[in-house]
C-alpha positions as CSV (number, residue, x, y, z in Angstrom):
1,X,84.8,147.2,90.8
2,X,85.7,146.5,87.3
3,X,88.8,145.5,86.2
4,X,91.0,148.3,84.4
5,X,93.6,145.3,83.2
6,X,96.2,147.3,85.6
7,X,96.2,145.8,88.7
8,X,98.9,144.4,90.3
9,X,98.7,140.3,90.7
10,X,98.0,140.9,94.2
11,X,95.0,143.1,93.8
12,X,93.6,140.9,91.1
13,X,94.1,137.9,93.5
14,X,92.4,139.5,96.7
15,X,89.6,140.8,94.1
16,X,89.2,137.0,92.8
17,X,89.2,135.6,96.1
18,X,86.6,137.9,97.5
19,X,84.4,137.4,94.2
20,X,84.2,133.5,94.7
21,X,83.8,134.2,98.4
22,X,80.8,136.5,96.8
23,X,79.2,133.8,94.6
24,X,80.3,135.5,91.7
25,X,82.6,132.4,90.9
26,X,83.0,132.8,86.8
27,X,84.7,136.1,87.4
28,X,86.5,135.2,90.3
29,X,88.5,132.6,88.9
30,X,89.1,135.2,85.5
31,X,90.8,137.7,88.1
32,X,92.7,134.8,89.8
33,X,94.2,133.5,86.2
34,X,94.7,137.0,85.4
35,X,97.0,137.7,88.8
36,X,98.3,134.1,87.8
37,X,99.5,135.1,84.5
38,X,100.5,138.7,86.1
39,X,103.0,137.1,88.9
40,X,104.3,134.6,86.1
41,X,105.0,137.3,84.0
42,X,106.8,139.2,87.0
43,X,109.2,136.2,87.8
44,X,106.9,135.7,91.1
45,X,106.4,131.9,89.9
46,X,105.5,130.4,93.7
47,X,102.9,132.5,93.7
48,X,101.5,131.7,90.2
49,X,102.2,128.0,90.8
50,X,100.1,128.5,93.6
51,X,97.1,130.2,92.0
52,X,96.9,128.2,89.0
53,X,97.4,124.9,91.4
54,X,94.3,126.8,93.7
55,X,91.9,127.3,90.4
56,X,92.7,124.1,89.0
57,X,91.7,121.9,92.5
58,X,88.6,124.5,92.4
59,X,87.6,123.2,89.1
60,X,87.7,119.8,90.1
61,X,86.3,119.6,93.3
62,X,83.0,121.5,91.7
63,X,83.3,119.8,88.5
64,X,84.7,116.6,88.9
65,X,86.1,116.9,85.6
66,X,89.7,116.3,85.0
67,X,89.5,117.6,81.9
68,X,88.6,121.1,82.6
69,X,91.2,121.2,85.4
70,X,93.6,119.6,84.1
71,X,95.6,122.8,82.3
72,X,96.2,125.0,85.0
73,X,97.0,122.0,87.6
74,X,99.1,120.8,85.0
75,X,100.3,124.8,84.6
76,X,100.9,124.9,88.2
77,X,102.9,121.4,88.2
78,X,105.2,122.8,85.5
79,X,105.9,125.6,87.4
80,X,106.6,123.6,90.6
81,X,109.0,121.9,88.5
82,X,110.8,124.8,87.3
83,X,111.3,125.6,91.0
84,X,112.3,122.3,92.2
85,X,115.3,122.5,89.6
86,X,116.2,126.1,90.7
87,X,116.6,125.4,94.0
88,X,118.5,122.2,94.3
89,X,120.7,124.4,92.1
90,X,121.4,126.9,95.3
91,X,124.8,126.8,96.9
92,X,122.3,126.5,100.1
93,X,119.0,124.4,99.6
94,X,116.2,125.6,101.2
95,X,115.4,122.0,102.3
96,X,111.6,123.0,103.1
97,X,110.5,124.8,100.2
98,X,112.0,121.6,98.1
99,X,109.6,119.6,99.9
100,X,106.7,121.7,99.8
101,X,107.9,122.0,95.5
102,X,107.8,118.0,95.2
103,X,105.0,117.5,97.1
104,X,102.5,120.0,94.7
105,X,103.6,118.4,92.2
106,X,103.1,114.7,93.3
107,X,99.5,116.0,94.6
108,X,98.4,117.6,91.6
109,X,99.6,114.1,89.6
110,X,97.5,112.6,92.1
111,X,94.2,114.6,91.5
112,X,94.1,114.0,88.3
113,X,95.0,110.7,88.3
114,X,98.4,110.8,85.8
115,X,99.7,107.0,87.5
116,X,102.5,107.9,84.9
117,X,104.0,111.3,86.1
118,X,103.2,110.1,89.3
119,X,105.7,107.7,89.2
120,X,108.4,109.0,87.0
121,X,108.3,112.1,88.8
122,X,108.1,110.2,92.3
123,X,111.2,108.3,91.4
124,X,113.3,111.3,90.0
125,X,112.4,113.0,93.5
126,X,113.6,109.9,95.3
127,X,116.7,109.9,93.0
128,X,117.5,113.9,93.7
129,X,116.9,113.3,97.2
130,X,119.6,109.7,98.0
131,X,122.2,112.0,95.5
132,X,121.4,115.6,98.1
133,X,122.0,113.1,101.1
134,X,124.7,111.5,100.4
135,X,126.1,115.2,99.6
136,X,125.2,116.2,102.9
137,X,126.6,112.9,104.8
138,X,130.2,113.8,103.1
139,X,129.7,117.0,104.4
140,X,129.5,115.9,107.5
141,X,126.0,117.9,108.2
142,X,123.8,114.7,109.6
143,X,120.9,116.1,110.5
144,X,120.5,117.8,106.7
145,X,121.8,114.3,105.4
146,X,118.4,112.6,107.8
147,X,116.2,114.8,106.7
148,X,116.9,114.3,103.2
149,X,117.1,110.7,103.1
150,X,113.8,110.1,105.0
151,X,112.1,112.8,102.0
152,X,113.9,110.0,99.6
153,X,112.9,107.0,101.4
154,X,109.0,108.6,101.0
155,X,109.2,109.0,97.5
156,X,111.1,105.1,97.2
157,X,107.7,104.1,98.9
158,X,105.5,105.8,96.5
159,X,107.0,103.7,93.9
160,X,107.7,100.5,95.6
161,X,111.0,100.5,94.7
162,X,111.9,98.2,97.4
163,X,115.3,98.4,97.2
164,X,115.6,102.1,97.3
165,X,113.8,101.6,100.2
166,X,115.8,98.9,101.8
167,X,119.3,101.1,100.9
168,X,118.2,103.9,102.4
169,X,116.3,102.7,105.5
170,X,120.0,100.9,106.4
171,X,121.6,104.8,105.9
172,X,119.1,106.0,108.3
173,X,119.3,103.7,110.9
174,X,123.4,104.1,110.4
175,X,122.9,107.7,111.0
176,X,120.3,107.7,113.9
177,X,122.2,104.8,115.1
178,X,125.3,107.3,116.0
179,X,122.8,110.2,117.3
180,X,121.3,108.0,119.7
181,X,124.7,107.1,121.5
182,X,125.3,110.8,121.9
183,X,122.1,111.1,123.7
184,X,122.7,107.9,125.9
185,X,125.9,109.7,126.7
186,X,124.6,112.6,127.7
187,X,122.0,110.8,129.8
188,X,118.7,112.4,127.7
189,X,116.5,109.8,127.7
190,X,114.0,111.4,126.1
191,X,115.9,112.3,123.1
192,X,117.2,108.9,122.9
193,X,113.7,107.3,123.1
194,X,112.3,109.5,120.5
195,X,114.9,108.2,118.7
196,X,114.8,104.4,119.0
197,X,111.0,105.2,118.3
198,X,112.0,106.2,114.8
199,X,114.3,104.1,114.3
200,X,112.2,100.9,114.5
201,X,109.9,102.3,111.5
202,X,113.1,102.2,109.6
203,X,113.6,98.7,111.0
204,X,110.3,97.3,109.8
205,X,111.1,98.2,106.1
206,X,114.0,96.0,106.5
207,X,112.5,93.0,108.7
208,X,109.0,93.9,109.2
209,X,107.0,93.4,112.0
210,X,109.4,91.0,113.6
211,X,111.9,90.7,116.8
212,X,114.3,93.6,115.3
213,X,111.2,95.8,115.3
214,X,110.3,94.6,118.5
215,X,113.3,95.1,120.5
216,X,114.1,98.7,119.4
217,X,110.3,99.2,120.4
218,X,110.9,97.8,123.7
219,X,114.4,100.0,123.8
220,X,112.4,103.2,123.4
221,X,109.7,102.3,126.1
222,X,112.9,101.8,128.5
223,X,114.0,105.5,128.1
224,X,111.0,106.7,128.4
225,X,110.2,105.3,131.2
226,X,113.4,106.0,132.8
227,X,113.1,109.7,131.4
228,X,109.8,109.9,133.3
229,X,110.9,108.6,136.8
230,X,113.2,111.3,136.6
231,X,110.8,114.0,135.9
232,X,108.2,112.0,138.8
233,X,111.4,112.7,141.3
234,X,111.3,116.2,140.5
235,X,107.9,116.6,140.8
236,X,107.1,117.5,137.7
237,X,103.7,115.4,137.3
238,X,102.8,116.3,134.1
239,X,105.4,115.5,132.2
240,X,105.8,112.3,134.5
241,X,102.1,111.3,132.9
242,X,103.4,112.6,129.4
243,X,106.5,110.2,129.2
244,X,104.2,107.2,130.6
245,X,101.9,107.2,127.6
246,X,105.1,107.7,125.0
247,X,106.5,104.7,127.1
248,X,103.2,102.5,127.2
249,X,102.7,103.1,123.2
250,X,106.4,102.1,122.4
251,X,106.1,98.8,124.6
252,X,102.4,98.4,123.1
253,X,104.2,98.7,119.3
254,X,107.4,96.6,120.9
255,X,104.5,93.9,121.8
256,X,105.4,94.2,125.3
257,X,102.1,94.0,126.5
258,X,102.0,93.0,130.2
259,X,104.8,96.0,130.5
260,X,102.5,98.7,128.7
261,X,99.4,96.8,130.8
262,X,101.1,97.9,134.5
263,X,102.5,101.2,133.0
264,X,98.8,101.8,131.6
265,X,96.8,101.1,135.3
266,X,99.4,103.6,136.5
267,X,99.3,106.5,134.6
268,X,95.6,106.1,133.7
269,X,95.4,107.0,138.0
270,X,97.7,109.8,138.0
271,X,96.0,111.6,134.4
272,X,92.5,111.4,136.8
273,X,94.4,113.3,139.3
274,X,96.4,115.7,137.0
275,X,93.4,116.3,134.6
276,X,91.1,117.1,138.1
277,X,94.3,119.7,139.4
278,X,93.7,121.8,136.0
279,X,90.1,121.4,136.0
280,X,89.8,123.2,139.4
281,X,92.3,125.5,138.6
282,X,90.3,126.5,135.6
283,X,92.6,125.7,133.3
284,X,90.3,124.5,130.6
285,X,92.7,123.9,127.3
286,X,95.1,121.9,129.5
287,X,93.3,119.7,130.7
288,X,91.9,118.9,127.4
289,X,95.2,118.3,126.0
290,X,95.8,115.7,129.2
291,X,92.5,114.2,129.2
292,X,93.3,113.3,125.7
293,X,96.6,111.7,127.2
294,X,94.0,109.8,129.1
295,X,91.9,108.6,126.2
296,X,95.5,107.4,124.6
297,X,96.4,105.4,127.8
298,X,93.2,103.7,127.9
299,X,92.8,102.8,124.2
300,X,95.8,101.0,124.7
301,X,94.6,99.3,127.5
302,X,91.7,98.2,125.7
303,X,88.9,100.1,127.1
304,X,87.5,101.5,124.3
305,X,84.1,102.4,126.2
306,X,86.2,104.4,129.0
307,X,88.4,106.1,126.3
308,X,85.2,107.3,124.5
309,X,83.5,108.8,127.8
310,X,86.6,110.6,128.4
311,X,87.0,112.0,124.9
312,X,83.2,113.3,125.0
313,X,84.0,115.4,128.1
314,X,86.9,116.3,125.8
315,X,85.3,117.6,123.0
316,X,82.7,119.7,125.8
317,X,86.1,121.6,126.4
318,X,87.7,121.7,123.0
319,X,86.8,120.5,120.0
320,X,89.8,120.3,118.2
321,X,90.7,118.2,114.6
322,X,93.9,117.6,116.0
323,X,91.7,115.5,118.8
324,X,90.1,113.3,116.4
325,X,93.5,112.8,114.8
326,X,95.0,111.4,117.6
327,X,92.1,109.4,119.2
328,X,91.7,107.6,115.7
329,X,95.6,107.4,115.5
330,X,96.0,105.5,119.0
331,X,93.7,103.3,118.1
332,X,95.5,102.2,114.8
333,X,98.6,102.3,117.1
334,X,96.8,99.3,119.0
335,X,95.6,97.4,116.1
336,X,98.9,97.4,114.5
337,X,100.4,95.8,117.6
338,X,97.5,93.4,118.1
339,X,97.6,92.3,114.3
340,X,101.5,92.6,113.9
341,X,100.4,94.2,110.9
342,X,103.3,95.9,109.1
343,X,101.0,97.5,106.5
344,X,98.9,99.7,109.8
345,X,102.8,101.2,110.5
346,X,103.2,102.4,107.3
347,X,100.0,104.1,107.6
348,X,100.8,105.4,110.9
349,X,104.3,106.9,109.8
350,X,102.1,108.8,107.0
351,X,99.6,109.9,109.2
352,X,103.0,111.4,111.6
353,X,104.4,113.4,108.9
354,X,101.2,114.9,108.5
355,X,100.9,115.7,111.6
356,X,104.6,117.5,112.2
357,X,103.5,119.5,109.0
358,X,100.1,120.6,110.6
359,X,98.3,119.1,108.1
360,X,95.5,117.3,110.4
361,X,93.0,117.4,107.3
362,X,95.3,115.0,105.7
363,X,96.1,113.0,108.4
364,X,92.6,112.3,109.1
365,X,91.9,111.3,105.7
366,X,94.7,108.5,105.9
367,X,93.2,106.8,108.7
368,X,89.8,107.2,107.6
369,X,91.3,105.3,104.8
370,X,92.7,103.0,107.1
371,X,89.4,102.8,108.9
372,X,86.9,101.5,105.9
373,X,90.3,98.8,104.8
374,X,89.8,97.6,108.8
375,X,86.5,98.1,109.2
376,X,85.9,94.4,110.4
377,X,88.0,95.1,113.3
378,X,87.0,98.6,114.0
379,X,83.5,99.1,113.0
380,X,82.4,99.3,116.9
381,X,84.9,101.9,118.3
382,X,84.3,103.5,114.9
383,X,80.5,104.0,115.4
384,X,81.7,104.8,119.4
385,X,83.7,107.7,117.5
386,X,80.7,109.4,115.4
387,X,78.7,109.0,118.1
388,X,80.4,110.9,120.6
389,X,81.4,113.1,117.7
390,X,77.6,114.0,116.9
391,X,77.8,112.5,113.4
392,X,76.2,109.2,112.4
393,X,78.5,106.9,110.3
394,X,78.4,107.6,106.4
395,X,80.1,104.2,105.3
């Protein structure tokens, strides 16, 4: 099909795509600049800021040249830019799309190794964010006020700006702080646990990895545990098994470790029992996703051979990314508690927001990361991993 130079930018975009998809790369990416250009002309600018970002992270992937993929990444960032300032403009902020504007823009500084943008723009992000949050907390809307401050306190990181960091970790814990009584009042547990849980992350970047972080750790594993001898007394097994592990990690983390020990040997015994129940029920996908509850309950036990065994039989049933995520995450989740090691959290709260944003390709990347800084302590449960994974180690 030759191009007539009056398409519309979707037709030129599907024709680019299916033209690299083709082999034909040279003209694909021409029809994918051209529907570029076309939906920046038509006011469409996510959609250009997309293409441009797409053709300019093609470039350098198959490149490795900055310099020839540097104008349309730099293209796309402008335009990202321009939408970041249109939107906080709104009488109603889409607080998603702001996030997902930042974060292009911090990616593509990123990929092309600008240290400079990176920071300025990091720290007018963490700026725009404290000033939309503290907008939101006279408002009185909370949980728009959270949101936005932990979106700040990520961008305060990226710069090591430790007081941003400090100021706005004491705001969140203020806020969660309040939101946590309400659930204690209304007896949820659960959402009170999930709470403390958070709440100590915010804690380290005040004290580290000291009693403070300790104790709120140790708070969380209590509701959990107490949220889960409530579901065991109405029978509900499963989710009995489900708030054991959350409890077990949160006294693991809390350095609790002859509570997570007993709470480990006892849900480890009922996951063989619940995982065997779906199993014979035929029930495949579920007991995947509690056989990997399993592996989690014994990698914080220790029993890295055991955990591994199980995760093969695992992977049989479904091999999932978001498997090898959360094997390789539990064990970080172990090492930071052994080590005390305040640097392994901040990982691990990375890796999380990752993971809520179903971005498991990132994720794994982190703790890979993670993986080669710690390979002294991990190198055997990290060979255990690609062995059981079917891949030999590559560093």
């Amino acid at each position: 099909m030759a191009l007539l130079g009056t398409e519309a930018p979707e037709d030129l975009e599907q024709i680019g795509f299916r033209r690299i998809t083709n082999g034909k790369v040279g003209e694909g990416l021409k029809a994918l600049l051209r529907a570029a250009k076309a939906y920046e002309s038509k006011g469409y600018l996510i959609d250009a800021a997309r293409i441009y970002k797409y053709i300019g992270m093609f470039m350098l992937n198959r490149t490795e040249s900055t310099e020839k993929s540097r104008p349309p990444l730099l293209k796309s960032a402008y335009l990202y830019i321009q939408l970041i300032s249109r939107e906080i403009e709104k009488e109603e902020v889409n607080l998603d799309r702001l996030e997902e504007f930042c974060m292009n823009v911090l990616e593509i500084f990123s990929a092309l190794g600008d240290s400079q943008n990176m920071q300025k723009y990091a720290r007018e992000f963490a700026n725009m964010y404290e000033d939309l949050g503290d907008a939101y907390y006279n408002a009185d809307d909370i949980s728009s006020a959270i949101k936005v401050y932990e979106a700040a306190l990520r961008h305060y990181r990226i710069i090591n700006d430790r007081e941003g960091v400090r100021l706005i970790s004491e705001k969140l814990v203020t806020l969660y702080g309040k939101i946590a009584e309400e659930k204690l009042e209304k007896n949820d547990h659960v959402g009170a646990a999930n709470i403390f849980f958070r709440v100590a992350f915010f804690i380290k970047d005040l004290f580290g990895y000291d009693l403070h972080f300790m104790e709120m750790m140790d708070t969380a594993g209590k509701n959990y545990e107490k949220a889960s001898k409530l579901s065991y007394a109405d029978g509900d097994l499963d989710r009995t098994t489900e708030l054991l592990v959350k409890a077990q990690y949160a006294y693991l983390l809390g350095r609790n470790f002859s509570r997570a020990k007993l709470i480990g040997l006892n849900v480890t015994r009922m996951l063989y029992q619940v995982i065997g129940t779906y199993k014979s029920m035929g029930e495949v996908e579920t007991a995947a996703k509690k056989s990997m509850e399993l592996v989690k309950a014994l990698i914080a036990l220790g029993r890295f051979e055991s955990a591994i065994e199980v995760y093969k039989n695992v992977l049989e049933m479904s091999a999932k990314l978001e498997y090898k995520v959360t094997i390789r995450k539990s064990v970080l989740e172990y090492l930071a508690a052994l080590k005390s090691d305040i640097y392994i959290l901040g990982i691990l709260e990375s890796v999380e927001f990752h993971i809520k944003k179903g971005k498991y390709k990132e994720a794994l990347e982190l703790i890979e990361d993670a993986f080669i800084r710690y390979s002294g302590e991990l190198g055997k449960i990290e060979k255990l991993l690609y062995n059981a994974e079917g891949f030999s180690q590559v560093h």
